[in-house]
C-alpha positions in Angstrom: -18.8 9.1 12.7 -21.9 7.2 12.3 -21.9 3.8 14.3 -24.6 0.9 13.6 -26.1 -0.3 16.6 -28.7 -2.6 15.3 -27.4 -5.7 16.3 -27.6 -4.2 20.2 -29.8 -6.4 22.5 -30.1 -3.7 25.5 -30.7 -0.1 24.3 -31.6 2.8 25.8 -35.5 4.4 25.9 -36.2 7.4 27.6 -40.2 8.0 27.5 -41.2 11.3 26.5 -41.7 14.2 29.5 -45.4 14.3 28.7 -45.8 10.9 29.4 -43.2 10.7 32.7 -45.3 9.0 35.7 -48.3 8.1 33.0 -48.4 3.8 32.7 -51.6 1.7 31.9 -49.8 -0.5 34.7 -50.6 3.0 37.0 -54.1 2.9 35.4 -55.4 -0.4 35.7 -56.1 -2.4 39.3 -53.5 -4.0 40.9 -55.6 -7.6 40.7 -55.4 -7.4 37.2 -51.8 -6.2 36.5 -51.0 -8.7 39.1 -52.5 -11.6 36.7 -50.8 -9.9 33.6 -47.3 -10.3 35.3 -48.3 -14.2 36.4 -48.9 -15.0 32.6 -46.1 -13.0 31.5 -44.0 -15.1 33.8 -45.4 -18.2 32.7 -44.8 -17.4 29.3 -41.5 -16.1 29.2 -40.2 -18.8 31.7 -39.1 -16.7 33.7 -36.4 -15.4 31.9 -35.4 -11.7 30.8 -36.2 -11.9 27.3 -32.9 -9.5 26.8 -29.8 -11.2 28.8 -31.5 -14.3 29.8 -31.1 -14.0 33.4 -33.0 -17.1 34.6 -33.7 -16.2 38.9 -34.8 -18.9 41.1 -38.4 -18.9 42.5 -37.4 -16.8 45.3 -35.9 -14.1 43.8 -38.8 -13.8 40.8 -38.6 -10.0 42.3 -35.8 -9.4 40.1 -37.9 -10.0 37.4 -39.8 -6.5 35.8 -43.0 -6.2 33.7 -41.5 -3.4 31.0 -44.2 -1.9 28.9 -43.0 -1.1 25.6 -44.6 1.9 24.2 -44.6 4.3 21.7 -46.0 7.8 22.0 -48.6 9.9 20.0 -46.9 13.4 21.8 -49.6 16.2 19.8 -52.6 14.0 20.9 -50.7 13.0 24.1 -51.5 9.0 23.4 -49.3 6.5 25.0 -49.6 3.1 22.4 -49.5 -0.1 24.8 -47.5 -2.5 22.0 -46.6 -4.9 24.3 -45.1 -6.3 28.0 -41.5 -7.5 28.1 -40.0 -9.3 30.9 -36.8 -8.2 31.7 -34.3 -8.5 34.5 -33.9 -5.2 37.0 -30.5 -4.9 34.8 -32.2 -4.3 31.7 -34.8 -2.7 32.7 -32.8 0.5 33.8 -31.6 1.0 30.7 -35.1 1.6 29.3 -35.6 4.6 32.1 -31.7 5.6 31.8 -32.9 9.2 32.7 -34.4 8.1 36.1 -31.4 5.4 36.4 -29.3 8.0 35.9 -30.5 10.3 39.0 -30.8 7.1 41.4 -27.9 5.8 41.4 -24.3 5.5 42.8 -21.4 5.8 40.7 -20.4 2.6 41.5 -24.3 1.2 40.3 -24.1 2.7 37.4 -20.4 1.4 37.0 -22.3 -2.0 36.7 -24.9 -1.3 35.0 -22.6 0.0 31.8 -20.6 -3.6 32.4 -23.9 -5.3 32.2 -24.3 -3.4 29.0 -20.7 -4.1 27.5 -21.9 -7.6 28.7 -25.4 -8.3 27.1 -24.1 -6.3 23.9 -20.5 -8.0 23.3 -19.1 -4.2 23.1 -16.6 -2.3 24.7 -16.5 0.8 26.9 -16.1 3.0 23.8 -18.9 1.6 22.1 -20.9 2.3 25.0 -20.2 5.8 25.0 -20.8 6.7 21.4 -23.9 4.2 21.6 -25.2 6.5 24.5 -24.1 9.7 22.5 -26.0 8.5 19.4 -29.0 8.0 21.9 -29.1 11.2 23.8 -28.3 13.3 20.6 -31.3 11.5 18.7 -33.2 11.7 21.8 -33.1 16.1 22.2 -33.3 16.4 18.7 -36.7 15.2 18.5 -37.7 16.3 22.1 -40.4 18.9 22.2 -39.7 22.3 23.5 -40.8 23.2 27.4 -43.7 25.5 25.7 -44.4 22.9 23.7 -44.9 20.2 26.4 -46.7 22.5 28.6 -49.5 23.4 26.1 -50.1 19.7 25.3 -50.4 19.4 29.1 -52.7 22.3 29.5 -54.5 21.7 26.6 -55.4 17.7 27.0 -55.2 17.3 30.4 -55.2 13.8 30.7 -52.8 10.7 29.1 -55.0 8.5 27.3 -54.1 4.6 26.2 -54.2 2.6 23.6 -53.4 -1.2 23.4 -52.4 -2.8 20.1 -50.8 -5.3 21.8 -50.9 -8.7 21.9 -51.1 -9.1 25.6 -52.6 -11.2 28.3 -55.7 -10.0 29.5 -56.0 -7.4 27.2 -59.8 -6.8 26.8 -59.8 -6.7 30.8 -57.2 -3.9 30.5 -59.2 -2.2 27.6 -62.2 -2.8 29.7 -60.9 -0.7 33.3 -59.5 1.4 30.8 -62.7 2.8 29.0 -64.4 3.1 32.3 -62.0 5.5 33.7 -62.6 7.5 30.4 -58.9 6.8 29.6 -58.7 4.2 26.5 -58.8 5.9 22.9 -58.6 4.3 19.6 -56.4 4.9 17.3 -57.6 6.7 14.1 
């Protein structure tokens, strides 16, 4: 039974194993991703661009910076397309894997009503939505081998940023000289 999903505002991203642990938010300086996320804020008015959770100034916190990326896997490239901000909520649902392992039962219970919520599904939808996911996901997952060579074989995780994002020619720049930023070809 095939189910459309397109009209889904909160999905489900699990970043490649390669790539686990690799961020250009990990690979630039604090300063600077600390400027990013006060633009970002500014811009977005402080408001998860997915459910529209709107916090006060205090609780900004609840707020995340949420890379989205796509991932070159042979040449082991991780493609900055662009920063979302996006409620804690939200944002767990794009690392469902590490969600999955951190959490109580009773989390996660709210988390998949947050879902339901943001989504206008039910329960069942849910499930087959997070079916369709994880089958799509393995089927295109590379094999332990596989991943392993890459790793052995490139070392390192390089970046690229076609995003439009703030400060990106600063984040370009910190990139190059740690010998991580590589152009697309």
């Amino acid at each position: 039974m095939s189910q459309d999903f397109s009209n889904f505002k909160l999905k489900v991203d699990w970043k490649p194993a390669p790539f686990r642990g690799y961020s250009v938010r990990k690979s630039i300086s604090q300063s600077l991703w600390t400027k990013i996320r006060k633009k970002t804020l500014e811009e977005n008015e402080c408001r998860c661009r997915i459910c529209g959770y709107e916090p006060d100034k205090q609780n900004l916190r609840f707020l995340d910076m949420h890379e989205i990326e796509r991932y070159d896997e042979e040449n082991l490239i991780c493609v900055l397309e662009g920063i979302d901000l996006i409620c804690r909520r939200c944002h767990a649902f794009h690392h469902m894997g590490f969600t999955f392992s951190r959490t109580t039962p009773e989390q996660f219970d709210e988390l998949v009503k947050h879902f339901m919520n943001v989504n206008s599904c039910t329960e069942e939808d849910f499930k087959h939505y997070f079916k369709h996911v994880r089958d799509e996901k393995f089927q295109k997952m590379l094999s332990l081998a596989e991943m392993t060579r890459i790793r052995e074989d490139k070392k390192t995780v390089r970046y690229c940023v076609v995003g439009d994002i703030p400060f990106k020619e600063d984040v370009i720049a910190q990139l190059k000289k740690k010998a991580l930023y590589q152009e697309l070809t």
